[in-house]
C-alpha positions in Angstrom: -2.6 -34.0 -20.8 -6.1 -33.5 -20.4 -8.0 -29.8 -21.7 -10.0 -29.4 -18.5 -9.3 -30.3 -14.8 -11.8 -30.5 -12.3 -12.8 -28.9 -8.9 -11.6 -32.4 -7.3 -8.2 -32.2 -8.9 -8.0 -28.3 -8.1 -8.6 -28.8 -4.2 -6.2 -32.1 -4.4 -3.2 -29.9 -5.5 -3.9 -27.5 -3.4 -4.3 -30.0 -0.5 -0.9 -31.8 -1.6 0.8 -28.6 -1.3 -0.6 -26.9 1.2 2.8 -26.9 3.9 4.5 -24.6 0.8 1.2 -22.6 1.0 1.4 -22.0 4.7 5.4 -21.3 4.9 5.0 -19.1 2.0 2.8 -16.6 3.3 3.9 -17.3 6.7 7.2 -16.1 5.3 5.8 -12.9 3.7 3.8 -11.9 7.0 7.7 -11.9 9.2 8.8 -9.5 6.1 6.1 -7.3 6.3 6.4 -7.5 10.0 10.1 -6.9 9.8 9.5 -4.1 7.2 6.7 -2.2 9.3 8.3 -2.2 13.0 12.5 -2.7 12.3 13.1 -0.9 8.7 10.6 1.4 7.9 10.8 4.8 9.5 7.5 5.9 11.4 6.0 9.2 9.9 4.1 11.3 12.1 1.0 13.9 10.8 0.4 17.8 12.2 -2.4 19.6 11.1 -3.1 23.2 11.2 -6.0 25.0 10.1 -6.7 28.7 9.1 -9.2 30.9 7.2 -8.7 33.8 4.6 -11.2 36.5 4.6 -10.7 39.0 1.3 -12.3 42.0 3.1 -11.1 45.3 3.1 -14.6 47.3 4.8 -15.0 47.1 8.1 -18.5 45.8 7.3 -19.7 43.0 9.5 -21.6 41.3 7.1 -19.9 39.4 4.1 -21.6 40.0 0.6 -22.4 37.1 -1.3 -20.4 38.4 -3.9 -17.2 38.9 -1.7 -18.0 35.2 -0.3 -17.9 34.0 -3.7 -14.6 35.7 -4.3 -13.1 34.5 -1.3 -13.6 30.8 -2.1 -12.1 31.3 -5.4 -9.1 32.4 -4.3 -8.7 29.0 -1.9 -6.9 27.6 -5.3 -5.0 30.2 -5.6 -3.7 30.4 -1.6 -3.2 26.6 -2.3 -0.8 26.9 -5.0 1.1 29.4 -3.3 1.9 27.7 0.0 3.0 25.0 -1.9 5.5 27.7 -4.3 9.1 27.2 -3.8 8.8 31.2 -2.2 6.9 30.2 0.4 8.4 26.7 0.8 12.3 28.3 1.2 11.4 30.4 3.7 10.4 27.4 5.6 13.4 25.8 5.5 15.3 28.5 6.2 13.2 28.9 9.5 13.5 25.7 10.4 17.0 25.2 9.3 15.8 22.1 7.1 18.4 20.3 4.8 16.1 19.3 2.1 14.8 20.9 -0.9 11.8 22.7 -1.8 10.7 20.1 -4.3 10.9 17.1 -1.5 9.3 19.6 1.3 6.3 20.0 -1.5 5.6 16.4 -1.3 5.4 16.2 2.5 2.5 19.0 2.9 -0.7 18.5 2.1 -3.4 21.4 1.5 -6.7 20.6 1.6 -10.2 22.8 1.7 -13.4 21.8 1.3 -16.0 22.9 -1.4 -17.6 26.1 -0.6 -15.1 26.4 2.3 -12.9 29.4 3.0 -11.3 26.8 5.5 -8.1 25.4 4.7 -6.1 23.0 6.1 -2.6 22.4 5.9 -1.2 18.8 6.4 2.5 18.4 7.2 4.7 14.6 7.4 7.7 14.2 9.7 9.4 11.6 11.2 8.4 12.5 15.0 5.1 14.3 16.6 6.9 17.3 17.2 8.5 17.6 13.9 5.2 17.4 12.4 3.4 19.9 14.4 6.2 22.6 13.9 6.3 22.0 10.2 2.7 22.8 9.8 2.7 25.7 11.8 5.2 27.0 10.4 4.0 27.2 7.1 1.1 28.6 8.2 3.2 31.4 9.5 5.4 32.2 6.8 1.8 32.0 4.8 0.9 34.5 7.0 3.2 36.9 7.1 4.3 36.7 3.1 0.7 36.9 1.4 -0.1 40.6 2.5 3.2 41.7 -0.1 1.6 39.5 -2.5 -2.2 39.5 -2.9 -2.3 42.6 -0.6 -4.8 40.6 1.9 -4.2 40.7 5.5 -6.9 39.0 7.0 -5.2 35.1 7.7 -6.6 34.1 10.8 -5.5 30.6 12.1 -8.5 28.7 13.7 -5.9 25.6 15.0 -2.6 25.0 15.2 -0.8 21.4 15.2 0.0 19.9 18.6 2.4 17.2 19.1 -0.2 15.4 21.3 -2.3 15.1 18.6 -0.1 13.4 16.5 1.3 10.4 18.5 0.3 7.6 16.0 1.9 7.5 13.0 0.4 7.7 9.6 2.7 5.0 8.1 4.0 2.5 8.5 0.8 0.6 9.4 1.8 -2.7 10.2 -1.7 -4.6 10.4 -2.4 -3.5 7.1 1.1 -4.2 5.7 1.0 -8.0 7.2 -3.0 -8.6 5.9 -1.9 -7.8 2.6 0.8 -10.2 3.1 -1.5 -12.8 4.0 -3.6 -11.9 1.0 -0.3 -12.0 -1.8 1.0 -15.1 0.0 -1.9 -17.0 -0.3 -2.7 -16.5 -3.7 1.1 -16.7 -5.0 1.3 -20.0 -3.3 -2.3 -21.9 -4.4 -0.6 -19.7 -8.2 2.8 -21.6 -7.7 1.4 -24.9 -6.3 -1.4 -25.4 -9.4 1.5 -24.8 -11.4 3.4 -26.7 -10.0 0.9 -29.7 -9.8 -0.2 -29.2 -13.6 3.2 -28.6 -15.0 4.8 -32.1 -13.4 6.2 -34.1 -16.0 6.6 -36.9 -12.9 4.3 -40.1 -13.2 3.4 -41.4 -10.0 -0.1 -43.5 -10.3 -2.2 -44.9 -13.1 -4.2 -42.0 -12.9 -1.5 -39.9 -14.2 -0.7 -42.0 -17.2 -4.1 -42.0 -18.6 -4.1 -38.2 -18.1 -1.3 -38.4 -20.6 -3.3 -40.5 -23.1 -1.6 -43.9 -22.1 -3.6 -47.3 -21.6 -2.3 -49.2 -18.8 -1.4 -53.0 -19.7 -0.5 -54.1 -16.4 0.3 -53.5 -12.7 3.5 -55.0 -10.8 1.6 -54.8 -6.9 3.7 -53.3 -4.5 5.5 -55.6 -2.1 7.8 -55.3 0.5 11.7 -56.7 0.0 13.8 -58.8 2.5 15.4 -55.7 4.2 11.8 -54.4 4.8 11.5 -51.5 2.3 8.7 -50.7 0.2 9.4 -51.5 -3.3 8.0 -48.7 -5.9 4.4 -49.3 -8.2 5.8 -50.4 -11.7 3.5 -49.8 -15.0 3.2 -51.5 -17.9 1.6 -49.3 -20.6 1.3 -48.4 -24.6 0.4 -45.0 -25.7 -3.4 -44.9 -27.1 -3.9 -45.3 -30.6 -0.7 -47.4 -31.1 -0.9 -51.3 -32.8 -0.2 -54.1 -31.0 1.9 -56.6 -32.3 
């Protein structure tokens, strides 16, 4: 077989192939599809927002200092609304049969730099869900971080709505069946090169001297008395080899 194959011989197996090509990703596209609107179960995304102000003066202006502080502390207020204390008290609010550990991975808590903003990002399988998942959290953050940081200055700038959240955050099914496209098209010009280049099956002189044979002779193809076709037959030698 030959070392190197050439763009020609590249676009001709693809080109020989190219029904398996189509089905194949064809194929993948009706799972994805299948996946993304029959299987998969929609998840929906409520986001509430509040703000934490560490002040204890009734000052109306905010030291730089104090501001500094404040931000600081967003870590801090992060990794506690995420704590298995605050997260229990959520599920026993909401009467939730799930862990604190699988609740954790369906909030999200976010703040940008130099922010005192922070947002809290909840997943559920309906609008509603959603919505009351975040502000609840939010609540229980509320009420539970006077006892521990002794700060009672939470004030929530917007709460999740249901109407906000009516398109769900996964599955998405265009991207799911693009992808598709994208992995069936390369698995199938991957299996059909393979295929081609891998065929131990001789079907033209072209492919016998791709193997290192010299053709000696060609039997024409004619057609028998019942009217079929009858197959090309070679006559070779390998190369190299003596003739007696």
């Amino acid at each position: 077989m030959k070392d190197t194959v050439t763009i020609q011989e590249l676009f001709h197996a693809i080109k020989k192939r190219v029904l398996f090509i189509i089905l194949l990703t064809f194929s993948l596209v009706g799972i994805a599809a299948v996946l993304s609107y029959f299987v998969i179960t929609p998840m929906y995304e409520g986001t509430s927002q509040f703000i934490v102000i560490q002040q204890e003066s009734e000052n109306i202006q905010l030291s730089v200092t104090e501001f500094e502080t404040s931000v600081e502390l967003i870590d801090t207020y992060n990794e506690i609304i995420k704590s298995p204390f605050i997260l229990e008290k959520v599920i026993d609010e909401l009467d939730l049969a799930i862990l604190p550990e699988a609740l954790e991975k369906r909030i999200d808590v976010t703040s940008n730099e130099n922010s005192q903003v922070v947002t809290i990002s909840a997943i559920a399988e309906s609008p509603e869900a959603a919505a009351t998942l975040a502000n609840t959290v939010v609540e229980q953050f509320q009420s539970t971080i006077p006892t521990i940081m002794r700060i009672d200055n939470v004030q929530v700038l917007s709460s999740a709505k249901p109407s906000l959240a009516q398109d769900p955050i996964r599955p998405r099914p265009i991207l799911n069946m693009f992808i598709a496209t994208v992995i069936g098209l390369m698995t199938g010009v991957g299996a059909a090169l393979l295929m081609e280049f891998f065929s131990t099956k001789v079907k033209t002189e072209k492919d016998l001297e791709m193997m290192e044979f010299i053709v000696l002779g060609v039997v024409s193809e004619y057609q028998s008395k019942g009217g079929k076709n009858k197959e090309m037959t070679l006559v070779h030698r390998r190369r190299g080899e003596v003739e007696e």
